[in-house]
Every structure is written in structure tokens, then in C-alpha cells.
C-alpha positions as CSV (number, residue, x, y, z in Angstrom):
1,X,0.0,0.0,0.0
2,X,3.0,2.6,1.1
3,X,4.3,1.6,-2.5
4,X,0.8,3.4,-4.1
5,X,2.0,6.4,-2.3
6,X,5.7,6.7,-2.9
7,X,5.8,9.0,-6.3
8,X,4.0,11.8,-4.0
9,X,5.9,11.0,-0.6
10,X,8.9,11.6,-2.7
11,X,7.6,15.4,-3.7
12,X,6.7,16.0,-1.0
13,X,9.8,15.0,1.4
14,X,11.9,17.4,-1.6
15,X,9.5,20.0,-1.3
16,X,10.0,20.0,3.0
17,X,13.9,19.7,2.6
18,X,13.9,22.1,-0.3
19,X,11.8,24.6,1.5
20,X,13.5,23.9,5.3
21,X,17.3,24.3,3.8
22,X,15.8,28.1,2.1
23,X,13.8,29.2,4.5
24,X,16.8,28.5,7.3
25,X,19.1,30.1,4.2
26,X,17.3,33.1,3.8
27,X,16.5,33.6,8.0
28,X,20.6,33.1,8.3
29,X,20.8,36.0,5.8
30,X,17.9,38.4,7.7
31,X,20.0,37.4,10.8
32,X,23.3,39.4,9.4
33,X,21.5,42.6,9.3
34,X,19.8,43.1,12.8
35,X,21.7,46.0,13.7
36,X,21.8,47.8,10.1
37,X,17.9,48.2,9.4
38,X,16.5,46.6,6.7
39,X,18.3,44.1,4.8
40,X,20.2,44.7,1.3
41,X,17.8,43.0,-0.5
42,X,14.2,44.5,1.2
43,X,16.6,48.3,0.6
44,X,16.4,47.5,-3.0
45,X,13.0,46.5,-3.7
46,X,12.3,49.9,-1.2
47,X,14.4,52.1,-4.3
48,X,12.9,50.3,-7.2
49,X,9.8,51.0,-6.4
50,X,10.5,54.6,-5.3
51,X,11.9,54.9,-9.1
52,X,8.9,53.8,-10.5
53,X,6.7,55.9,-8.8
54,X,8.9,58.4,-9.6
55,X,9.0,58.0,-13.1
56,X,4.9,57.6,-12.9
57,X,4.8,61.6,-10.9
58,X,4.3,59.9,-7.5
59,X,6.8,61.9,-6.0
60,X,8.4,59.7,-3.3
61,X,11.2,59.5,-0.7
62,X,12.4,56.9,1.5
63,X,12.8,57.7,4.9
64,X,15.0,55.2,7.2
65,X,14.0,53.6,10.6
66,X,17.0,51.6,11.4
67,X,16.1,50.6,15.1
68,X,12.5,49.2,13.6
69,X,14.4,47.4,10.7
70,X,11.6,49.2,8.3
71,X,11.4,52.0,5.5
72,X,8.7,54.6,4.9
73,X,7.4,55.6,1.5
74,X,6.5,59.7,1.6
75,X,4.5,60.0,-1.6
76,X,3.8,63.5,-2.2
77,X,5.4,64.3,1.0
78,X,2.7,62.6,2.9
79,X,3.4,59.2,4.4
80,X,1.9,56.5,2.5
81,X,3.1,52.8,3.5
82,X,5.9,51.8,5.2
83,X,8.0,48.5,3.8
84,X,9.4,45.6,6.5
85,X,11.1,42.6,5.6
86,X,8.1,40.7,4.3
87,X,7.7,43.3,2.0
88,X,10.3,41.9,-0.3
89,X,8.4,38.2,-1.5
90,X,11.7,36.5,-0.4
91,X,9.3,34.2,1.5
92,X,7.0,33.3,-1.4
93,X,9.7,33.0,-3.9
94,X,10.8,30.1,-1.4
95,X,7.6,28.8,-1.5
96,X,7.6,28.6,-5.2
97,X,11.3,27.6,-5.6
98,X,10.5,24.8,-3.0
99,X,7.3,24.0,-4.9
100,X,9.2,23.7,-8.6
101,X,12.0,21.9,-7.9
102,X,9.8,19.0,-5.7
103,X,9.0,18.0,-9.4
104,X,12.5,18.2,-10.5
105,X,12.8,17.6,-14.4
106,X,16.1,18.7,-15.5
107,X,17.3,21.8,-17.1
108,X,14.0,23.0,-17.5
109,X,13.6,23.6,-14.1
110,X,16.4,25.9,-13.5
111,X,14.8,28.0,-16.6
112,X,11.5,28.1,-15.3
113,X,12.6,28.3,-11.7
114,X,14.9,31.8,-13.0
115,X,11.7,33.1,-15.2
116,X,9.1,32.6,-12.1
117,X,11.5,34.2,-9.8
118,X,11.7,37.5,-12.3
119,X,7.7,37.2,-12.9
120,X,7.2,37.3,-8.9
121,X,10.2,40.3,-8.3
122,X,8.0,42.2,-11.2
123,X,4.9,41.5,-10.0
124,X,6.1,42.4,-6.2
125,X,7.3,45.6,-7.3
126,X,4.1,46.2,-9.1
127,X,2.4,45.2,-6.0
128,X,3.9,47.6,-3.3
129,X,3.5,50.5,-6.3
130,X,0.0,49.9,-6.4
131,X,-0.3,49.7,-2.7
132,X,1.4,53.6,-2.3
133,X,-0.9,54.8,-5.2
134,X,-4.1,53.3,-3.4
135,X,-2.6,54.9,0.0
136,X,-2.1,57.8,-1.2
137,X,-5.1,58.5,-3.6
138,X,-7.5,56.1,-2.2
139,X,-6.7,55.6,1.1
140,X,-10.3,54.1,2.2
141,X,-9.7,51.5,-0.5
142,X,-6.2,51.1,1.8
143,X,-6.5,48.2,4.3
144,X,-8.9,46.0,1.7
145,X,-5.9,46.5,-0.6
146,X,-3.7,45.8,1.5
147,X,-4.8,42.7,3.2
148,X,-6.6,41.4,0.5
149,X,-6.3,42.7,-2.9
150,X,-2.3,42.8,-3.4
151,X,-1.8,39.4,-1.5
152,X,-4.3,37.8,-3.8
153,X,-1.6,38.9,-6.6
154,X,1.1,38.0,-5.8
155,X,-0.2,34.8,-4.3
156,X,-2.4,34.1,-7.6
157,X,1.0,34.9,-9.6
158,X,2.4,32.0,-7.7
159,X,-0.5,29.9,-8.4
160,X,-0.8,30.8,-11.6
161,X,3.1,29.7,-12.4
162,X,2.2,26.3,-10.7
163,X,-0.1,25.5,-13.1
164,X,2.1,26.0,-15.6
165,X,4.9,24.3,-14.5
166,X,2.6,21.4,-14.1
167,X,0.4,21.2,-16.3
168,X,3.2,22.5,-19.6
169,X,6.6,21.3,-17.9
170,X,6.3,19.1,-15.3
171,X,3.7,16.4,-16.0
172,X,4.3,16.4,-19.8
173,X,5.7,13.3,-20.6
174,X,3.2,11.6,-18.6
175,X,0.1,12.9,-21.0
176,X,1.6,11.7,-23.9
């Protein structure tokens, strides 16, 4: 009977590993910036999307808080958001990446794992843009955009590049 089940206990022990070794990667990396603020990475997801909404007349500075480990957007010199670690979609990237490789097939994998991780950075971008633009011109629209709106993208974007890694890349051979 165990035998029925050992294609999918197999995924699923390289999707735990796979997930457990990032996840302890990536806390191991938050841990080597306690004292400095926000980490590297979260600082240049913060300036990107300043740029953008710069470049879209959504005037905006950052402003550091080093003690709280956070950034806050000013749009228009008004405060809009501010941006923490989780900000940055490290942690659903490792979901995906954790996710994709479980159902390892090759070379393809890396590709796909490479062209997901740039879809997600683009859409997370996208996502705390639209965030400032709803806090700063619709701020009533702020906290159903916030909790619900904008996770449901970035989220759904995972989703969405699931499907397609199953149902184009990963499963293939098997439908023919």
C-alpha cells in the first residue's frame, strides 16, 4: 500500500527539505543585518519602487527607521506605506522555488525556476506601487488593498506559475 503512495511521498519529502534548507538560508541572511535596518535586499526592492513611482509623478522619498528594521514611503510628502522585511516576496519565492524543484525535471527547471523568480520580483514591485498609489489616492480602498487585494496577486502569480509548471513542464511526458 505505502508503495501506491511513494511518487508523491517523494515530492513531498523534496518540497519540505527544499523549502526547510531556504527558508533556514534566507532567516541566516535576515540574521546578518539586525543592527543595520532593513536588509540589502528589502533596501532594493524599497528604491525600485520609489523609481517607478517616480517615473509615474508619484513623488516619493524613502525615509530610514533603522532601530524598527523598516522604510517609509512619503508620496507627495505625505506618508503613504511603510515596507518591512516581508515586503520583499523572499518568502513566497521560497515557497515557489521549493514547490518547482519538488518536481524536478532537468534543465528545464532551472529556466523556469529563473523566469518565475523574475515574474514574482516584477509583480512584487508592481504590487507595493500599487499599494502607495491606493494609500495615497484612495486611502479608504487602503486596508482591503492591502490585506486582501495585493496578497491575492502575488499569491495568484504563484499559483498561476504552478499551473504552468505542471500542467506544460512538469507532467508532460506523462500525458503523452
Amino acid at each position: 500500500m505505502l508503495k501506491d503512495f511513494k511518487p508523491v511521498l517523494g515530492i513531498l519529502l523534496r518540497f519540505i527539505v527544499i523549502y526547510l534548507v531556504l527558508l533556514f538560508g534566507y532567516q541566516f541572511y535576515l540574521n546578518s543585518f539586525k543592527e543595520t535596518g532593513l536588509d540589502p535586499y528589502s533596501r532594493i526592492i524599497g528604491e525600485q519602487v520609489c523609481f517607478i513611482q517616480n517615473s509615474m509623478r508619484y513623488p516619493t522619498q524613502l525615509y530610514d527607521d533603522v532601530k524598527s528594521e523598516q522604510v517609509w514611503f512619503y508620496v507627495k510628502n505625505d506618508y503613504a506605506t511603510r515596507m518591512v522585511e516581508g515586503c520583499n516576496a523572499i518568502s513566497v519565492m521560497i515557497l515557489f522555488l521549493a514547490f518547482i524543484f519538488a518536481f524536478y525535471k532537468g534543465t528545464k527547471t532551472f529556466v523556469f525556476a529563473f523566469l518565475g523568480i523574475l515574474v514574482l520580483y516584477i509583480m512584487n514591485l508592481l504590487r507595493i506601487t500599487g499599494l502607495n498609489i491606493v494609500m495615497t489616492d484612495y486611502k479608504d480602498y487602503g486596508k482591503i488593498a492591502h490585506d486582501y487585494v495585493f496578497p491575492a496577486v502575488i499569491y495568484g502569480t504563484v499559483v498561476l506559475l504552478w499551473l504552468v509548471w505542471i500542467k506544460f513542464f512538469a507532467l508532460k511526458n506523462e500525458d503523452s
